[in-house]
C-alpha positions as CSV (number, residue, x, y, z in Angstrom):
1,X,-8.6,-6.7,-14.0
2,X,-7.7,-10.2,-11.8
3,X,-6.7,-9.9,-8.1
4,X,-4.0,-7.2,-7.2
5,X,-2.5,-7.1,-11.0
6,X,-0.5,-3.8,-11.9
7,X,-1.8,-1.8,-14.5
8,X,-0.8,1.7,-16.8
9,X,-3.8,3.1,-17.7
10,X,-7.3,1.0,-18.0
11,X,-10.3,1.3,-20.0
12,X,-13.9,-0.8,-18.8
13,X,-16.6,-0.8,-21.6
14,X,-20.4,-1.3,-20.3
15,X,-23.1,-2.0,-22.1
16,X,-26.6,-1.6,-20.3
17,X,-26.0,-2.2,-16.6
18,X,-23.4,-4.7,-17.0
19,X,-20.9,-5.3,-14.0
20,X,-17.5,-5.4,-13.3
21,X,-15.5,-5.9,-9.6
22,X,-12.0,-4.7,-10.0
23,X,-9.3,-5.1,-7.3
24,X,-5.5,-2.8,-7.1
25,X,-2.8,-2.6,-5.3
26,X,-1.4,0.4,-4.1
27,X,2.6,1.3,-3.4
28,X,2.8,2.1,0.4
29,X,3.7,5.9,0.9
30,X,5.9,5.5,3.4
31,X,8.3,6.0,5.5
32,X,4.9,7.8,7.7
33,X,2.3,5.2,8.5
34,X,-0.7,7.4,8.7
35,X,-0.1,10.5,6.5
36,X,-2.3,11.4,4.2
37,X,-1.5,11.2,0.2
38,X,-3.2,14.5,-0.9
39,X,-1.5,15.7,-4.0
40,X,-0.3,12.8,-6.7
41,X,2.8,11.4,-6.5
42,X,4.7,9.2,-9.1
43,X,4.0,5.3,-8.8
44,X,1.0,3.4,-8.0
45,X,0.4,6.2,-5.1
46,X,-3.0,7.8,-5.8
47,X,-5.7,6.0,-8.4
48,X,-7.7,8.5,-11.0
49,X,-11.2,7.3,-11.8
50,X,-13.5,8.3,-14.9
51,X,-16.5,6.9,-14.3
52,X,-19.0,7.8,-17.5
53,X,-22.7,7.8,-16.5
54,X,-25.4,6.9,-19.2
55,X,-29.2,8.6,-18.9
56,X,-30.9,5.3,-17.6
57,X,-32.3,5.2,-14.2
58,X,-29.4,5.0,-11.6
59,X,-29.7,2.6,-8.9
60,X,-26.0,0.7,-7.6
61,X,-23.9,3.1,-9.4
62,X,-20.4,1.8,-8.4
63,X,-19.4,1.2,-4.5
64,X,-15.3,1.3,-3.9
65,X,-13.9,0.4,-0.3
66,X,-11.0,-1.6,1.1
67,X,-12.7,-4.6,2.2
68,X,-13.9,-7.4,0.2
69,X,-17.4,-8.3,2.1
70,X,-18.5,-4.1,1.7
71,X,-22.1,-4.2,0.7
72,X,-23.0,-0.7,0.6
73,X,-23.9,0.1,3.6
74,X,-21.5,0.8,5.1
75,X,-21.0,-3.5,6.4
76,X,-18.3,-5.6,6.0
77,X,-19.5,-9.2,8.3
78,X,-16.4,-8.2,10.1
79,X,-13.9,-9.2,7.5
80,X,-12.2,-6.0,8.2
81,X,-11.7,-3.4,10.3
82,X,-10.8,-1.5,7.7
83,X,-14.0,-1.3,5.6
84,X,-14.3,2.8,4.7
85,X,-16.5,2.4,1.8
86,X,-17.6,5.6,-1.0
87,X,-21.2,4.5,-2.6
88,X,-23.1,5.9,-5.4
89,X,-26.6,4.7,-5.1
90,X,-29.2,6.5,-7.1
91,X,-29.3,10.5,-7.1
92,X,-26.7,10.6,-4.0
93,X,-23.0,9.5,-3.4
94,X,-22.2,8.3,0.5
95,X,-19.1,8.4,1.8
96,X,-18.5,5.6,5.3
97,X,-15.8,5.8,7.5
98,X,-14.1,2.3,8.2
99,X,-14.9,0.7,11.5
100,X,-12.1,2.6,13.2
101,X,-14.8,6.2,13.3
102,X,-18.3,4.3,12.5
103,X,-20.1,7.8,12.9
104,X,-18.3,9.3,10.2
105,X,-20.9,8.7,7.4
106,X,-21.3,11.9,4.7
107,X,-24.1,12.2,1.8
108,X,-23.5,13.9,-1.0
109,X,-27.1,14.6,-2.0
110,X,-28.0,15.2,-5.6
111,X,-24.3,14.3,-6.6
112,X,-25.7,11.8,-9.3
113,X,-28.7,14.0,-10.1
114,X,-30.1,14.1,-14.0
115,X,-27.2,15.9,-16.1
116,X,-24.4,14.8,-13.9
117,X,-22.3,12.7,-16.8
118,X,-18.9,12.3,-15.4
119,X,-17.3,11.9,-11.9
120,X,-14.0,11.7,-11.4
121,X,-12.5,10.4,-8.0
122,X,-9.0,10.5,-7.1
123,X,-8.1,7.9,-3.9
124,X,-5.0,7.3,-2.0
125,X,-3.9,6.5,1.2
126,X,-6.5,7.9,3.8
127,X,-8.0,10.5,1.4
128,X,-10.3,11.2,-1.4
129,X,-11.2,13.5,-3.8
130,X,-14.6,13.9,-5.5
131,X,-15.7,15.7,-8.6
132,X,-18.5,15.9,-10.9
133,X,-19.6,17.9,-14.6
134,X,-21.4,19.8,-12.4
135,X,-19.0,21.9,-10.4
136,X,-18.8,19.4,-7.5
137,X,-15.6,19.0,-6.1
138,X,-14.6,17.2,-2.6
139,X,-11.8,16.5,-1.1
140,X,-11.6,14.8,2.5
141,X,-8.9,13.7,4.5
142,X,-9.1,11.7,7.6
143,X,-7.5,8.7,9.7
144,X,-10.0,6.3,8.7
145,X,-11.0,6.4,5.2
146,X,-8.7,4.0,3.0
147,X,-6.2,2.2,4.4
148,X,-3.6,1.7,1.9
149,X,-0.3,1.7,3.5
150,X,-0.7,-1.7,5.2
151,X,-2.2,-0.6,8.6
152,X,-3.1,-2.9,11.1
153,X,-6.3,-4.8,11.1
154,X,-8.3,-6.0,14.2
155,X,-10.6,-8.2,12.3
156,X,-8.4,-9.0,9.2
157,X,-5.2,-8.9,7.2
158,X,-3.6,-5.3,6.5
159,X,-4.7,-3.3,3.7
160,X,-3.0,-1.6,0.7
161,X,-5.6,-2.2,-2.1
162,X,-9.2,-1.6,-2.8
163,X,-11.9,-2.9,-4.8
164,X,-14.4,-1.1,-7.2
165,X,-17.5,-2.2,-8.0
166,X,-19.4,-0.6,-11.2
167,X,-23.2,-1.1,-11.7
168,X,-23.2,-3.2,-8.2
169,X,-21.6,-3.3,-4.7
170,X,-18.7,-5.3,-3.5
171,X,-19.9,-7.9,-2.1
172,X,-23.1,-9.8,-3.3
173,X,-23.4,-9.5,-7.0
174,X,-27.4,-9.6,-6.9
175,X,-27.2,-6.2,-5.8
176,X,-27.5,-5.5,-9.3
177,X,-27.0,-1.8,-10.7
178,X,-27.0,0.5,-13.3
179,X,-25.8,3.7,-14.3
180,X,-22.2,3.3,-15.1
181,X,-21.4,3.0,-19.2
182,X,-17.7,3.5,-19.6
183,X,-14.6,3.7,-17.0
184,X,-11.4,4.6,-17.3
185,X,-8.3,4.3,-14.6
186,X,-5.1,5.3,-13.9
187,X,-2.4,6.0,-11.6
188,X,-2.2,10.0,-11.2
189,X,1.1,12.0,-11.3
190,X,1.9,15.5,-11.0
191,X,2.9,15.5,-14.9
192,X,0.1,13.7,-16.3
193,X,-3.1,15.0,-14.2
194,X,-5.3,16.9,-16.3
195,X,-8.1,19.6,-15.5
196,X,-11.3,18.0,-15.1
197,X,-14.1,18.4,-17.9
């Protein structure tokens, strides 16, 4: 994937821990600023997200957030102010709220345990939703998770895309990681969301 280029459905082979930084571009949901997409809707509204996880030893699994300098921890530099970020590190996947609610910081512990094979994320405008092969499922809504309607930005320019990083974090590529082995994406509808498996 290059720099905010549209899509239908992608597929990202991985062999061994190899790494891939992907950046997309979201339709605004307007006309409401700040509401939360929830359900999917038609258009490049809400993003589905395989991600296919081998048996090796797990260490940057995949970080996704809406600034470019996120490292993983939950720091940007101050690129943005929006810089919510959703890591999977190891056994455990974290969840940061965006400069706007700093103390918002949630582990998932044990949520990329041993037998946990597939997790599926669906993210949209100020929400996500998190599932795994394991009966995990997630789904959190608040003002300062993903800003993808173009809110404003103290530090930066407004947001409506985010990037993924698989086997390493956004921003420095010598966080190297491992864990990911096959991804696919896609723009969820109503008509074309399937159960999870």
């Amino acid at each position: 994937m290059y720099p905010n280029q549209g899509f239908q459905n992608s597929k990202v082979q991985h062999k061994g821990a190899r790494q891939a930084l992907l950046n997309v571009t979201f339709e605004k949901p307007q006309p409401y600023l700040y509401v939360c997409v929830l359900e999917p809707q038609c258009g490049r509204r809400m993003l589905q997200v395989d991600l296919y996880l081998s048996n090796e030893k797990r260490s940057w699994v995949f970080n996704i957030g809406d600034s470019k300098s996120n490292d993983g921890t939950g720091n940007d530099g101050s690129t943005q102010e929006n810089d919510a970020e959703l890591v999977g590190k190891n056994e455990n996947m974290t969840l940061i709220g965006s400069d706007k609610c700093s103390n918002l910081k949630k582990v998932f512990a044990n949520s990329l345990c041993s037998g946990v094979t597939h997790v599926r994320l669906y993210i949209s405008n100020l929400h996500i939703r998190i599932q795994n092969n394991k009966g995990m499922d997630a789904r959190i809504c608040k003002w300062c998770l993903f800003a993808l309607n173009n809110q404003s930005d103290s530090e930066g320019q407004k947001n409506d895309y985010i990037y993924i990083g698989l086997n390493r974090v956004i921003r420095y590529y010598l966080k190297r990681g491992a864990g990911v082995c096959k991804t696919k994406i896609k723009w969820a509808c109503p008509c074309s969301t399937d159960d999870f498996k």
